[in-house]
DOVEXNU-466193 format. One record per residue (C-alpha): residue in one letter; x, y, z. Coordinates in steps of 0.5 Angstrom, whole numbers, padded with zeros to 4 digits, always signed. Layout:
BEGIN
AXYZ
...
***
This chain:
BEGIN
X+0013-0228-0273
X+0009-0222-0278
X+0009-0217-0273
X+0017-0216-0271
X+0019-0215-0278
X+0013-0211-0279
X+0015-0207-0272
X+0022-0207-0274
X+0020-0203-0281
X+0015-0198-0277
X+0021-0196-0272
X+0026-0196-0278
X+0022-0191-0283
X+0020-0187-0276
X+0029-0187-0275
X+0029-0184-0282
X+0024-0179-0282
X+0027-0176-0275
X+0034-0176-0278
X+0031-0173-0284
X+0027-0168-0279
X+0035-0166-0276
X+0038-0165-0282
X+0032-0160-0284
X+0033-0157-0277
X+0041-0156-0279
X+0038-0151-0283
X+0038-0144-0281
X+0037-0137-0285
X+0037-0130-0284
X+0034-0125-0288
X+0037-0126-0295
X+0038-0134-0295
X+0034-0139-0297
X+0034-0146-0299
X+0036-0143-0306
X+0039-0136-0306
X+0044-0133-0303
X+0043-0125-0303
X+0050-0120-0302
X+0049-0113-0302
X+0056-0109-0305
X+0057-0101-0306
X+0063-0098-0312
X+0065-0093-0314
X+0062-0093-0321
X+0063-0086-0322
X+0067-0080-0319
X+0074-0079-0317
X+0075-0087-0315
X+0071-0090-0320
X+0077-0093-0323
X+0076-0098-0317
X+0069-0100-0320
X+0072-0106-0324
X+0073-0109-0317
X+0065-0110-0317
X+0064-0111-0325
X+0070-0118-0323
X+0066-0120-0317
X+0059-0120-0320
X+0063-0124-0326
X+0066-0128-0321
X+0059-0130-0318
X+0056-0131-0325
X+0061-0137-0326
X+0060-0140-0319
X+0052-0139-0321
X+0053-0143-0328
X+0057-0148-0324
X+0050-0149-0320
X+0052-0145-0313
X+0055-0145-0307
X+0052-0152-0303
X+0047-0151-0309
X+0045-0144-0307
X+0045-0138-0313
X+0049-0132-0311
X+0044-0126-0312
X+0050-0120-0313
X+0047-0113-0312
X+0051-0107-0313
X+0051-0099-0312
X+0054-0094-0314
X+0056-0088-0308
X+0060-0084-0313
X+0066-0085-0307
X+0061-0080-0302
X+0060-0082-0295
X+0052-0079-0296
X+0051-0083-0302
X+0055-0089-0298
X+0050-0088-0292
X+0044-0088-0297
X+0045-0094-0301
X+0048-0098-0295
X+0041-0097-0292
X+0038-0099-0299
X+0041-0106-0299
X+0040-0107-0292
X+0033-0105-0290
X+0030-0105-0297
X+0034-0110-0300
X+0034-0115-0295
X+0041-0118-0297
X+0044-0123-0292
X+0051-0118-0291
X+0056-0113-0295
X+0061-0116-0299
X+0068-0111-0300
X+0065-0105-0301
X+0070-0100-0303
X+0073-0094-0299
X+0075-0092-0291
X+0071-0085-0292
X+0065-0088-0295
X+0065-0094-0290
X+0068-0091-0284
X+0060-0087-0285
X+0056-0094-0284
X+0061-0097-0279
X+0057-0095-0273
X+0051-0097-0278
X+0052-0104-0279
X+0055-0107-0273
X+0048-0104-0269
X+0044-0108-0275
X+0049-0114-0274
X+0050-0113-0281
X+0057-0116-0283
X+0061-0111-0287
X+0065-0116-0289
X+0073-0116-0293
X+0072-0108-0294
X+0076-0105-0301
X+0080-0101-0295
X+0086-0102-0292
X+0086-0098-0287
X+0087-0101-0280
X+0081-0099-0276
X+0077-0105-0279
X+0082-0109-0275
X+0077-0108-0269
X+0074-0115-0267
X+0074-0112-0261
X+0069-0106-0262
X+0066-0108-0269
X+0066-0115-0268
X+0061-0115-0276
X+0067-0110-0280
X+0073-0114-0283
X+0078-0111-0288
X+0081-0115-0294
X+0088-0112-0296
X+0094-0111-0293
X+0093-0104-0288
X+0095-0098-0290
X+0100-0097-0285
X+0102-0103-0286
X+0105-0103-0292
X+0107-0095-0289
X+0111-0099-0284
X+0115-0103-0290
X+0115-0098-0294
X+0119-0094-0287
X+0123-0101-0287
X+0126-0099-0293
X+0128-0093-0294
X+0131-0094-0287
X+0135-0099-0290
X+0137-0096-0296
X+0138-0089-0296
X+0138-0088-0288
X+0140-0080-0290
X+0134-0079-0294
X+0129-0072-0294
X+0123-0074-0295
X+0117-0072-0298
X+0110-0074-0297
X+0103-0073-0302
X+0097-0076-0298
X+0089-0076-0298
X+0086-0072-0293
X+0082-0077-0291
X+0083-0084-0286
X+0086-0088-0292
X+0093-0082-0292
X+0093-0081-0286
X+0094-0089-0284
X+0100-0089-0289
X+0103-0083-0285
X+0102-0087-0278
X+0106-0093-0281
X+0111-0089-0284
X+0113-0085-0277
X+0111-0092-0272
X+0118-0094-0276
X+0122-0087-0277
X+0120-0086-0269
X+0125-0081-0267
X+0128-0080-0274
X+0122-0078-0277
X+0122-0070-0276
X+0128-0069-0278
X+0127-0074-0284
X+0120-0072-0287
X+0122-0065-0289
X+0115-0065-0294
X+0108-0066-0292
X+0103-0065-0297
X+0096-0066-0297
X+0090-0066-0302
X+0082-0067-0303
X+0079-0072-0307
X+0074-0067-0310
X+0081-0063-0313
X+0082-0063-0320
X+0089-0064-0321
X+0096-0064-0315
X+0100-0061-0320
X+0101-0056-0315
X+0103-0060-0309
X+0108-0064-0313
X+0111-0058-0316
X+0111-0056-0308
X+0114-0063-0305
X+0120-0061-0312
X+0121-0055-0308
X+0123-0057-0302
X+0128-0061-0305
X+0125-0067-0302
X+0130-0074-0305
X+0124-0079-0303
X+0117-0079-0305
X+0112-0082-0302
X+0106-0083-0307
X+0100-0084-0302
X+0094-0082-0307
X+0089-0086-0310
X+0089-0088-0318
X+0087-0082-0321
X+0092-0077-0317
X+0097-0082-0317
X+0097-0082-0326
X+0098-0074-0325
X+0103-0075-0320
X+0108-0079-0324
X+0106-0076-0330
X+0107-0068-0327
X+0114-0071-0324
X+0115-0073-0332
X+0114-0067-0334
X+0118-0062-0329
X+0124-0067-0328
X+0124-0069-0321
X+0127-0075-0320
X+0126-0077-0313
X+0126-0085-0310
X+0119-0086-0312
X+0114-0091-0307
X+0107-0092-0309
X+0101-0095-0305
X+0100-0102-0307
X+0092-0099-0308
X+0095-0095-0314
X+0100-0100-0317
X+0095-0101-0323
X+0100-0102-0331
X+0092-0100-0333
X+0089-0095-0330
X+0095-0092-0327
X+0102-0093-0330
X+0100-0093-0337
X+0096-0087-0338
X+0102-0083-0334
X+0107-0087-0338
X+0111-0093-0338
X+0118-0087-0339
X+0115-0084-0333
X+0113-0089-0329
X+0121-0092-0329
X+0124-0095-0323
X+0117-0093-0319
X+0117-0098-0312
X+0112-0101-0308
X+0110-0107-0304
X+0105-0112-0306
X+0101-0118-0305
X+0098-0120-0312
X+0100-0123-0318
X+0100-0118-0325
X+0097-0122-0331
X+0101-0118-0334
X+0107-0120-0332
X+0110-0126-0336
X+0113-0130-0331
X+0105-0132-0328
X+0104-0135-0335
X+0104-0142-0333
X+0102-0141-0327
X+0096-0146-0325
X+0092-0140-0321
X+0094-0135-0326
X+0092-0141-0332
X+0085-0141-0328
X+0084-0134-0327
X+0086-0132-0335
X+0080-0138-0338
X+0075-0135-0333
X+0077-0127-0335
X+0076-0131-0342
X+0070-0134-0341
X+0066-0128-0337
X+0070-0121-0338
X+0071-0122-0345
X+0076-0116-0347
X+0078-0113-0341
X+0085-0110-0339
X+0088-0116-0335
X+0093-0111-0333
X+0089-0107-0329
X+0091-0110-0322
X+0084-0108-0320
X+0081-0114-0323
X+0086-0120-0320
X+0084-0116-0313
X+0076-0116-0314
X+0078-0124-0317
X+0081-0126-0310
X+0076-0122-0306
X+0071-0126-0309
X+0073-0133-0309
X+0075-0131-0301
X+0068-0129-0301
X+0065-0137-0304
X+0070-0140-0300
X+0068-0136-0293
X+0060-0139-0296
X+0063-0146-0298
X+0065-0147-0290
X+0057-0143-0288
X+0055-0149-0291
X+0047-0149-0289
X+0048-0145-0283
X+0047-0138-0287
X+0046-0134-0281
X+0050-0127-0280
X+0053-0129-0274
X+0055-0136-0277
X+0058-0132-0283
X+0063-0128-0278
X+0064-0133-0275
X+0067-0137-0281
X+0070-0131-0284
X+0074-0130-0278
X+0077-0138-0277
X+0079-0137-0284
X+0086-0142-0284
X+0092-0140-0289
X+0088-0140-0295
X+0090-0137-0302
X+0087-0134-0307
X+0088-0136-0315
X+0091-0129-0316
X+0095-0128-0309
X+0103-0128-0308
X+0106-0135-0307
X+0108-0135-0299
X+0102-0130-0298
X+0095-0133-0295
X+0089-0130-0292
X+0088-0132-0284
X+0084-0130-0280
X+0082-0131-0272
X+0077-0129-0267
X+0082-0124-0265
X+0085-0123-0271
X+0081-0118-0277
X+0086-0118-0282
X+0085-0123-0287
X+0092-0122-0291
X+0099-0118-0287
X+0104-0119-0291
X+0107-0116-0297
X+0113-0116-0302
X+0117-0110-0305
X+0117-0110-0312
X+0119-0105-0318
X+0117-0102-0325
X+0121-0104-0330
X+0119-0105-0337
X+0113-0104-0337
X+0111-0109-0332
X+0113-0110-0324
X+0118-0114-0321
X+0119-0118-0315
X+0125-0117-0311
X+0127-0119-0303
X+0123-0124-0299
X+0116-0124-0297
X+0116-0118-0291
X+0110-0119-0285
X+0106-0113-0283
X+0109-0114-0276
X+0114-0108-0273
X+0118-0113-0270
X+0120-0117-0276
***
């Protein structure tokens, strides 16, 4: 009559201790994870012509502090580690090596630029290293298929080119358009939007192609050109720098064409108000993100969260540079790809996750707008409303447009 229940508890502790071993064995790690770090590589621009954009990381390294002072992601501390490539694919090359082999991170978080990341594409899938939700939007990051461990972030290039042709076809059908775009994969993917919709009207349409290096000093010369050509749309396909000097340059020489500029340089901080707010006037573009800028967010629960953390963790800084909101959504899409990880902290489990992501949105996203995802499906967000600058500030106007060409 002692033994049974003796017999009983030998067989109960012997049960909880083969749950327990299960439960430990659940955990699997790669490099740069453990039971109480997570450790995530990223590369900015931090200097050179595109450092505009290294707000985007200073965000995120925020962002990831905060979820550290909330305790983690499943009790584990995120580990941020970024490098500056001034925007140059060989320095792109060096410091993606770095973090990789030296550093031993867990995988690439947004790293920013088409030319500086197509160098380390081929890299990184034959490491099996996810460079994951790129600071790119061009559509070759899109690729399940060939790079199954690259996936962008943003709306593509020649998405957002395709609407941009939608409208000009809808509302100045007769128009003779100019083009400034960088020479670089990025302009280029803006151009194959444009003309997969123009089609057949596109010779006859684009009367004006104007490229530029990002290594020039200024593109007055090209927007005194595109002027000459009497061109009465301008299609602005340059990162913030070169397109502050372009609305700037249109200003001064007054040339006042219908104006479209790429969702990248919609910036009210770092692009509209060094050209000027008189100059910037009635600029068109498509965007996917909400402004802090904009009044009509202000009481807005998302925007209400993303302006106490800016309060709490970036004291100071210009909530009107749109670059913040972006590196705000990018990370807390990040978190939440780490949050669904769970203890399965493997590269092949990251991608996994981050390509089964089901209409989620950021705090700073546009209503209607959500991050999805599939195996067969690498572009996270394919949606975009147009909107134009008024005031000071961007307004929304129309529906909510899908990527798609037959939409």
């Amino acid at each position: 009559m002692i033994r049974l229940p003796s017999r009983l508890a030998a067989i109960s502790v012997a049960a909880l201790l083969l749950s327990a071993g299960g439960a430990l064995a659940q955990k699997k790690y790669d490099t740069g994870a453990t039971d109480t770090e997570i450790k995530i590589g990223n590369i900015n621009a931090y200097s050179g012509p595109a450092s505009a954009y290294s707000i985007i990381a200073k965000t995120q390294a925020a962002y990831f502090k905060m979820i550290n002072d909330q305790g983690g992601i499943n009790g584990r501390k995120i580990d941020y580690i970024s490098y500056d490539d001034g925007y140059s694919p060989p320095k792109a090359v060096e410091q993606t090596r770095k973090l990789v082999e030296s550093d031993n991170v867990l995988f690439i978080f947004n790293p920013l630029g088409t030319p500086t990341q197509s160098a380390v594409h081929k890299y990184m899938n034959t490491k099996k290293v996810p460079q994951l939700f790129i600071a790119s939007g061009s559509s070759k990051w899109d690729d399940a298929k060939n790079f199954p461990w690259t996936m962008g972030f943003q709306p593509s290039y020649r998405s957002e080119g395709r609407i941009f042709a939608k409208y000009i076809l809808a509302n100045k059908p007769d128009a003779k358009i100019g083009i400034l775009y960088a020479n670089d994969d990025f302009g280029k993917d803006y151009l194959l939007g444009l003309k997969d919709v123009l089609g057949d009207k596109a010779s006859k349409m684009i009367i004006a192609e104007e490229s530029y290096e990002n290594s020039e000093p200024t593109i007055d010369a090209h927007i005194v050109k595109l002027k000459n050509s009497g061109a009465d749309v301008f299609v602005n396909i340059s990162t913030p720098k070169f397109a502050a000097q372009a609305i700037k340059k249109m200003h001064e020489i007054g040339w006042k064409p219908l104006h479209l500029i790429t969702d990248v340089s919609i910036s009210i901080g770092a692009v509209m108000k060094p050209a000027g707010f008189d100059a910037a006037e009635g600029i068109l573009s498509a965007g996917y993100l909400k402004d802090a800028a904009d009044p009509q967010w202000k009481d807005d629960a998302g925007m209400k969260k993303f302006m106490a953390f800016v309060d709490k963790y970036m004291p100071g800084a210009n909530v009107t540079d749109a670059n913040m909101v972006y590196g705000y959504a990018s990370a807390q899409t990040m978190a939440h790809v780490l949050q669904k990880a769970g203890d399965n902290l493997t590269r092949e489990n990251i991608m996994k996750q981050a390509a089964s992501i089901n209409n989620f949105e950021p705090d700073t996203i546009l209503p209607g707008i959500h991050v999805k995802t599939s195996a067969a499906d690498f572009a996270p967000i394919e949606q975009l409303k147009m909107m134009k600058f008024h005031d000071g500030k961007w307004d929304l106007f129309g529906d909510v447009l899908s990527a798609e060409t037959n939409r």
